[in-house]
C-alpha positions in Angstrom: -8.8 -69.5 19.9 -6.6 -69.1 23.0 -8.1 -71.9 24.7 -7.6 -74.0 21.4 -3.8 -73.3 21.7 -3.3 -73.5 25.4 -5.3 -77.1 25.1 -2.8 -78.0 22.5 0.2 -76.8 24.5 -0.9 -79.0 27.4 -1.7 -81.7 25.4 2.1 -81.1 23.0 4.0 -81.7 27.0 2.6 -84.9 27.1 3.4 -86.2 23.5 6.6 -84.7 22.9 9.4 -86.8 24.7 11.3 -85.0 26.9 15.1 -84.7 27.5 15.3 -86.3 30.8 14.1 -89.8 31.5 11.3 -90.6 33.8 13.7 -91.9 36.5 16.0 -88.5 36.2 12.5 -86.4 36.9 11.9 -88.9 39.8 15.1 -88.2 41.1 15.2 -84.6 40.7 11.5 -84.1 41.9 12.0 -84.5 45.5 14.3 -81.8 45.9 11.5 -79.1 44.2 13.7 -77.7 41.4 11.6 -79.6 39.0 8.7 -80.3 39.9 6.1 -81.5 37.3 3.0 -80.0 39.6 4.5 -76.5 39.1 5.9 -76.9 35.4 2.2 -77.7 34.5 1.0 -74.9 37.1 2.7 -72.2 34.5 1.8 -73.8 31.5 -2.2 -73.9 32.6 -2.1 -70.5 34.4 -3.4 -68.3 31.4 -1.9 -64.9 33.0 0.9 -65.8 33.5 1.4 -66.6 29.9 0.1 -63.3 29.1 1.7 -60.5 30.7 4.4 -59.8 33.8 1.6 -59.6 36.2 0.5 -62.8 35.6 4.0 -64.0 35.7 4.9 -62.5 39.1 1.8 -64.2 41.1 2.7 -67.4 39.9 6.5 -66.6 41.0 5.3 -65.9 44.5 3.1 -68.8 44.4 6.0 -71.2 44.1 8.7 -68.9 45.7 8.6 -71.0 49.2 7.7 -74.7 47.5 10.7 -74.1 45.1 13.3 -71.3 46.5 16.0 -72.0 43.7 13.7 -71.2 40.8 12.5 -68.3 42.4 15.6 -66.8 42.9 16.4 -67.8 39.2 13.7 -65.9 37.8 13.3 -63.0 39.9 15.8 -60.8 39.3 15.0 -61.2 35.5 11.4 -60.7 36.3 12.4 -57.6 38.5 14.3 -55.7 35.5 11.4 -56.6 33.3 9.1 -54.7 35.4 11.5 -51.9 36.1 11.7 -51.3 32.6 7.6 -51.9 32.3 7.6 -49.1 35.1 10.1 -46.8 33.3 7.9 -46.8 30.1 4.9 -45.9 31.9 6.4 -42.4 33.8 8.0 -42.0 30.0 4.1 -42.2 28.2 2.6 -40.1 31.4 5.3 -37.3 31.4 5.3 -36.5 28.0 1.6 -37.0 27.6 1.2 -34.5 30.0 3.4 -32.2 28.5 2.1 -33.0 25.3 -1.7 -32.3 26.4 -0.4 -28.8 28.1 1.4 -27.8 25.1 -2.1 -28.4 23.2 -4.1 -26.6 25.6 -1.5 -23.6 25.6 -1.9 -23.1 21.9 -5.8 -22.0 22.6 -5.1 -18.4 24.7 -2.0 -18.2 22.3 -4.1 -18.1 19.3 -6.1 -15.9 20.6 -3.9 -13.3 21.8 -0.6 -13.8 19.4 -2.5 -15.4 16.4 -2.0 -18.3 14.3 1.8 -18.8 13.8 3.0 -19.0 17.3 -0.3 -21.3 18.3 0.6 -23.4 15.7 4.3 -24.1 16.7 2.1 -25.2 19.9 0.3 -27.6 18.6 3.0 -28.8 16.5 5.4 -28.8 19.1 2.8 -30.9 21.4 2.0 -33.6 18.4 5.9 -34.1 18.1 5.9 -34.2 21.5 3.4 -37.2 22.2 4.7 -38.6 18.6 8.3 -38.7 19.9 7.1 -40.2 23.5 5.1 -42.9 21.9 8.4 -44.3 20.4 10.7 -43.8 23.4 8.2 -45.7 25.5 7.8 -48.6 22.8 11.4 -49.1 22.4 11.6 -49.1 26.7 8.9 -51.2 27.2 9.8 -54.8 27.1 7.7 -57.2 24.6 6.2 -60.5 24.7 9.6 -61.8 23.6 10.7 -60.6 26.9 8.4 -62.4 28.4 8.7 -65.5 26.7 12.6 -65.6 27.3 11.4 -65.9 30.5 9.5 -68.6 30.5 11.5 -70.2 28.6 14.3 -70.2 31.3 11.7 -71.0 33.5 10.7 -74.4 31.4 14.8 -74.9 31.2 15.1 -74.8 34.9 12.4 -77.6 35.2 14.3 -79.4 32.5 11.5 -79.1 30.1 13.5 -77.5 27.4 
């Protein structure tokens, strides 16, 4: 199915007329900034499509071939990932203090009994509940990521 729709995205670039004339992309090409090689390099590069990963390998792919459309896109790119990075440490700091929280309600119910091991196992659910939404709302979505290239496509003059 993926295939299907990147095969129709590649074949939509060449149907759909673009904003700029021919003789405007001839005229712009020579100085790199919008280069049809690379416009079609993104659209057929899969990973990039996909996730930030993707997106950063074909950014340093064309960083030295077009220096102005690097530079465009990433800073963008880099606060992406910052907040990609920040959501990670949130999910493995309060998984981990989630999962201990769990484990301490086993010698608790055994020496206490029931009540206080269950505010433990409670307290660790709410926990990992309660870091499972702070991590969604930080990590950024494939909106995100196709805001980006969509600048990306307007910087080429595809959009």
């Amino acid at each position: 199915m993926r295939a299907l729709l990147a095969a129709l995205f590649v074949l939509s670039l060449f149907v759909v007329p673009t904003q700029t004339s021919a003789q405007e992309r001839e005229d712009r090409e020579p100085g790199g900034a919008l280069s049809m090689q690379n416009y079609l390099a993104l659209s057929n590069d899969q990973e990039a499509q996909l996730s930030f990963g993707g997106f950063r390998s074909y950014l340093e792919r064309v960083q030295h071939e077009e220096p102005e459309l690097y530079s465009l896109l990433d800073e963008r790119l880099d606060v992406l990932e910052d907040r990609e990075t920040t959501a990670d440490y949130v999910f493995g700091f309060g998984a981990v203090i989630s999962t201990l929280s769990l484990i301490a309600a086993i010698p608790t119910h055994e020496v206490v009994g029931l009540d206080p091991a269950l505010g433990f196992v409670v307290g660790g659910s709410a926990g990992l509940l309660i870091t499972l939404i702070v991590q969604a709302i930080l990590r950024p979505g494939h909106s995100d990521l196709m805001a980006l290239i969509d600048a990306h496509d307007r910087s080429l003059g595809r959009r």
